[in-house]
C-alpha positions as MATLAB code, in Angstrom:
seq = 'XXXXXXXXXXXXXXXXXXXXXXXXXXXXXXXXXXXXXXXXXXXXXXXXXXXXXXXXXXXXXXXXXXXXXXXXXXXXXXXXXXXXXXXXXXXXXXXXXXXXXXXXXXXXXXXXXXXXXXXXXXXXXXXXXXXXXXXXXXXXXXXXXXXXXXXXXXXXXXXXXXXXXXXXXXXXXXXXXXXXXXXXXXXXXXXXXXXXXXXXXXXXXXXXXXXXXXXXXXXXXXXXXXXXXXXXXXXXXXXXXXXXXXXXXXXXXXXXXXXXXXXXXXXXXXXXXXXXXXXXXXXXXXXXXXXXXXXXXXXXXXX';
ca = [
     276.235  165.403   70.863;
     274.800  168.826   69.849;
     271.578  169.625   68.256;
     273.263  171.109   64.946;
     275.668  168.027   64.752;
     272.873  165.373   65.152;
     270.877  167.766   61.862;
     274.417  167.905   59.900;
     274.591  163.838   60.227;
     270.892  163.261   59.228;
     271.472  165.773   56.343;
     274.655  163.525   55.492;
     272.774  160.563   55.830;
     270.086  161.468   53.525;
     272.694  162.749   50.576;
     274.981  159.944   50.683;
     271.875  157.571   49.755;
     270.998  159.606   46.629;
     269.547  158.147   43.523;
     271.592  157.867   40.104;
     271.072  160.846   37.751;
     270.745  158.317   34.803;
     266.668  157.719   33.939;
     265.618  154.214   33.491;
     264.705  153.043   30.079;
     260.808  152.987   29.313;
     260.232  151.197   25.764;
     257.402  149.135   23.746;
     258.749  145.556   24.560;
     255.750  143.938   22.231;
     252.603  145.123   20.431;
     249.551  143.850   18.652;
     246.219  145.375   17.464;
     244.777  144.006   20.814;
     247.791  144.924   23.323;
     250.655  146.915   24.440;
     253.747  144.988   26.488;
     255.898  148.083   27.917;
     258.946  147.363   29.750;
     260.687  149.759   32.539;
     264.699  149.051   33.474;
     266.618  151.347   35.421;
     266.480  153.900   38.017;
     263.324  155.752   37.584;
     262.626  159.611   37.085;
     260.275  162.393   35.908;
     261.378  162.059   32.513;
     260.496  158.172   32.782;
     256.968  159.399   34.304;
     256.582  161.868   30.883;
     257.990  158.865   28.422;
     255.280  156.445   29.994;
     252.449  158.946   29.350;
     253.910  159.364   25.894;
     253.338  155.613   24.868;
     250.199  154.699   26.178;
     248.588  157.760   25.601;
     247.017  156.631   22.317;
     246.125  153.158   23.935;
     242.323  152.895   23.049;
     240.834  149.878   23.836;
     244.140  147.617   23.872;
     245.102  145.902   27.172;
     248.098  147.188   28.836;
     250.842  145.018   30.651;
     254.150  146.696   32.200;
     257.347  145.020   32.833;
     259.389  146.335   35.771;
     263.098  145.662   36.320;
     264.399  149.071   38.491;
     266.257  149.299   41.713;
     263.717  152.175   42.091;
     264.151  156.308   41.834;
     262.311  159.217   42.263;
     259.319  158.074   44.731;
     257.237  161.537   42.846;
     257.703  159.826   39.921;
     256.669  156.707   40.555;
     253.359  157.206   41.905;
     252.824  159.515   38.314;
     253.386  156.254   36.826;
     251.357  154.195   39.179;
     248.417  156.370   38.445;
     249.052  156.401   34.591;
     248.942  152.331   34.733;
     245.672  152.216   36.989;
     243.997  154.690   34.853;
     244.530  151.649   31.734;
     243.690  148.982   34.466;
     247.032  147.448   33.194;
     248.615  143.830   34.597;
     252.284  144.777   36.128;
     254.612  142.092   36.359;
     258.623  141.253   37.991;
     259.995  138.916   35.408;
     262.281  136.241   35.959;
     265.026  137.260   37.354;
     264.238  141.074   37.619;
     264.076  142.812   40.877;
     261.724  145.856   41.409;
     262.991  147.578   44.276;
     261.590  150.612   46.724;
     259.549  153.207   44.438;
     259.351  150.404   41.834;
     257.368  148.626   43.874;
     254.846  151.743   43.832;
     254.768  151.146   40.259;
     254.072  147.468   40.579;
     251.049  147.642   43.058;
     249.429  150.030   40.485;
     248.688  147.275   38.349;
     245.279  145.493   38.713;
     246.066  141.796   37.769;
     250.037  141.314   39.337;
     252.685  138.591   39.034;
     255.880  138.835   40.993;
     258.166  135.899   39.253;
     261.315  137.810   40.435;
     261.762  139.585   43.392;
     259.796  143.070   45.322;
     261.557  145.167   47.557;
     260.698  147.457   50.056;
     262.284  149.861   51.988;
     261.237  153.432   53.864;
     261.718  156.717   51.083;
     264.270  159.150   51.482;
     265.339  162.203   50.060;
     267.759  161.995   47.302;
     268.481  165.717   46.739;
     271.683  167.852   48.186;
     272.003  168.242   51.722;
     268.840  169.683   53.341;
     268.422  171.871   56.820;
     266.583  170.556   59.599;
     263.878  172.306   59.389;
     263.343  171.233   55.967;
     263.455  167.833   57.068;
     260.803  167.898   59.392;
     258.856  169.524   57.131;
     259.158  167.205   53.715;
     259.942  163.607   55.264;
     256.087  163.630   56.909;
     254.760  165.447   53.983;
     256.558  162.418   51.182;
     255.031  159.671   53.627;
     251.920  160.722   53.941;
     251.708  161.030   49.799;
     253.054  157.571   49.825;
     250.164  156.143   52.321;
     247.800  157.835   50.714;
     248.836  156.167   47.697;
     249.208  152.785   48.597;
     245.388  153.033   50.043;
     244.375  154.521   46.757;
     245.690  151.679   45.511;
     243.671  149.431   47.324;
     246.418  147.830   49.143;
     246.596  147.417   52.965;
     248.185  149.631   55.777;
     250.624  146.272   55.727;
     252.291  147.106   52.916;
     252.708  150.624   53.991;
     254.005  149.663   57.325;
     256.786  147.383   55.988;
     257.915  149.942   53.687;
     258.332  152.573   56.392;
     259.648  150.811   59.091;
     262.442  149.220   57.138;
     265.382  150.981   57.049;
     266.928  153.090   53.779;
     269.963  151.277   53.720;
     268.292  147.668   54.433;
     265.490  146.079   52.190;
     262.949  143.708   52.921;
     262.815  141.104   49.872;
     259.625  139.189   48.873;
     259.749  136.417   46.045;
     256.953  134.552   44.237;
     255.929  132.417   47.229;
     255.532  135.543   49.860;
     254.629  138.146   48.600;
     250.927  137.887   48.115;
     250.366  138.509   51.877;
     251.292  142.364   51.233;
     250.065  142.348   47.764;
     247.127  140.364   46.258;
     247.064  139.221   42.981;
     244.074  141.030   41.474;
     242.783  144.534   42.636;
     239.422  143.912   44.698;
     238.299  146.764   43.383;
     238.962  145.291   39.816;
     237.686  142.174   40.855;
     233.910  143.389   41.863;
     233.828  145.200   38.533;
     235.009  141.998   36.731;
     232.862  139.383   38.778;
     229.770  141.810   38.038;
     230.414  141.796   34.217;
     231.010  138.200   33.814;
     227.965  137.390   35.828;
     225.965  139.651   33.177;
     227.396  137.667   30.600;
     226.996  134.519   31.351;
     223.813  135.890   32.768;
     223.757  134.611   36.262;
     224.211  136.438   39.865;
     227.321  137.531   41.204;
     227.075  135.072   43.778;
     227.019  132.094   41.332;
     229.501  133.406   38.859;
     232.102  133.554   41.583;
     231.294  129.563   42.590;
     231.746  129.013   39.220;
     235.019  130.598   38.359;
     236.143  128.695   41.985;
     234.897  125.601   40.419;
     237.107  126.139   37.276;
     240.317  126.470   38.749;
     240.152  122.418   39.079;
     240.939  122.691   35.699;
     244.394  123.319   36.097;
     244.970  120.092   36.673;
     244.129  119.126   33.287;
     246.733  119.336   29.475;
     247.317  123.126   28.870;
     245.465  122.406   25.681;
     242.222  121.922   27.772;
     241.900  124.464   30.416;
     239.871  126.904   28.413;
     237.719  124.568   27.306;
     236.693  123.277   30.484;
     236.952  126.868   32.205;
     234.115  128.412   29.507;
     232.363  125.298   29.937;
     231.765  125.843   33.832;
     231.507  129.285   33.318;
     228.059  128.356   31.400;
     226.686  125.543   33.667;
     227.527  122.779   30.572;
     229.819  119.840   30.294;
     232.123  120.356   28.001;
     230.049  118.449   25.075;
     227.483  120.733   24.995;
     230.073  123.350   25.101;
     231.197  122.859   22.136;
     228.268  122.118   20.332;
     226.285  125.450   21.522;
     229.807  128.062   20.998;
     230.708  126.506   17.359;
     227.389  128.140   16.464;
     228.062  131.889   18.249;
     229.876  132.935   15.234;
     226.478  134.370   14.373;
     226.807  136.433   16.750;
     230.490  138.034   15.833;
     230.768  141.640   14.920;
     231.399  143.061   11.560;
     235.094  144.787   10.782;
     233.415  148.330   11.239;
     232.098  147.830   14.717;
     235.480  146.041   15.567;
     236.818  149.261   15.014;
     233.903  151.510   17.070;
     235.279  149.307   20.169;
     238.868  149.035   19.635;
     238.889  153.227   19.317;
     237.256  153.386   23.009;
     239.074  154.185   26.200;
     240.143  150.886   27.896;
     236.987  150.244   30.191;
     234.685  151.877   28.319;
     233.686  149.176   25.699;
     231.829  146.595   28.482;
     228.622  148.694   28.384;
     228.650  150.026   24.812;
     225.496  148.694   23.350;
     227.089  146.578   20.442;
     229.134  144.687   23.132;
     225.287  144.477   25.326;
     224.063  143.149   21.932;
     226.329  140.731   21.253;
     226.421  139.179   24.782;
     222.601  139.115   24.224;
     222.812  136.879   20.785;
     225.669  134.535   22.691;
     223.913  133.849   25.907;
     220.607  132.868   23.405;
     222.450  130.575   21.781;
     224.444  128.969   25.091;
     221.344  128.944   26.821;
     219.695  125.908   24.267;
     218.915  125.134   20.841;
     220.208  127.922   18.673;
     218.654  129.272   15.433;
     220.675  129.978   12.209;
     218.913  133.956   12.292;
     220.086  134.779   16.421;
     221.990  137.795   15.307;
     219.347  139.213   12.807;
     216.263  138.476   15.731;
     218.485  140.178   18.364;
     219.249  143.096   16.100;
];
């Protein structure tokens, strides 16, 4: 077979596997003064990348969660959208029975905290445009994987994920459900999950080292009625049985903030509000009380 038939079959190849003109639909799913659900259906484009910015844009302090269900789209666009959710350290999440499929799933490893109930998919990127030359080829299929590696690592996900993606063929696609798919994509960001661990530790005011036994200690309390998990989770968190608990944190309404500094925090930039010094103060006046015998006047000595 000739050189120029072997590019005209590629360049077939590539067009015949093109992406739907149609953009998915991006839309506020649920919202509350403390958080923002948004939900993305639908084959993804720029103008999806643009109508994400548009809603979280005034976000402030809320938490952000984003619900995929897309058989994927423009890979460019995706990865616009991946970096928009990281920047909000938002939780992404493939509902039950929702698929997110190949750039979707660039979308769904930008999330920090991530739950696959449904079902990833992952297959190598192609080009979706007209019919291109060979030497455009060669020149833009390296150039799109390379983005897309760099990505992933930005990410903080492995070279495994990467490597699945790439060596799996267009018109294939490797499927991972709620039971697999960890092993390519953890559940929490380890990135996320220093940052976390090291302000958890400074409020329950212990090392990073003993806060993470700790939090390992409370997942035993799964096994208890939904209606005590918390309970005994805060109570290992602070080194007390669950008595004392309750005893010590009935009385840290002292410490709660008035309606005008609820506002100061709520009007930061989601991340910004752990080391703002009424948030310092306030951990200050609750670890004085956990830590033993607490005083009517906490709030007042601390301030």
């Amino acid at each position: 077979m000739s050189v120029g038939r072997t590019a005209w079959i590629f360049s077939v190849a590539f067009c015949l596997i093109s992406t739907s003109t149609v953009h998915a639909d991006v839309f506020v799913r649920e919202q509350t003064d403390s958080s923002l659900m948004v939900a993305v259906s639908g084959t993804i484009t720029e103008q999806d990348s643009t109508a994400l910015e548009n809603l979280i844009r005034g976000l402030g302090n809320r938490s952000l969660s984003v619900w995929l269900d897309s058989p994927g789209g423009d890979v460019f666009a995706a990865i616009r959208m991946g970096r928009s959710i990281r920047k909000y350290e938002a939780l992404t999440v493939i509902p039950v029975p929702s698929k997110c499929y190949s750039s979707c799933a660039l979308i769904f490893i930008a999330g920090v905290r991530r739950h696959n109930l449904g079902k990833l998919g992952l297959h190598r990127p192609y080009l979706a445009s007209t019919p291109q030359s060979r030497q455009t080829i060669e020149k833009q299929v390296p150039r799109m994987l390379q983005l897309v590696k760099q990505y992933v690592a930005e990410m903080g996900i492995t070279d495994n994920f990467y490597y699945q993606m790439v060596n799996t063929e267009p018109s294939k696609m490797a499927i991972y459900r709620t039971d697999d798919y960890a092993n390519l994509v953890p559940a929490t960001d380890p990135v996320f999950q220093e940052i976390q661990i090291a302000y958890d530790a400074r409020r329950y005011g212990v090392t990073a080292l003993e806060m993470r036994q700790r939090e390992q200690d409370a997942e035993t309390c799964f096994r208890r009625p939904s209606s005590e998990i918390l309970t005994c989770q805060w109570a290992i968190n602070w080194g007390l049985s669950e008595r004392v608990y309750r005893e010590r944190s009935a009385k840290t309404t002292a410490c709660e903030l008035g309606d005008e500094d609820s506002r100061v925090l709520l009007a930061l930039p989601r991340g910004q509000h752990h080391d703002h010094p009424l948030v310092l103060k306030h951990e200050a006046c609750v670890r004085k009380i956990m830590a033993g015998p607490a005083k009517s006047d906490d709030w007042e000595d601390i301030k």
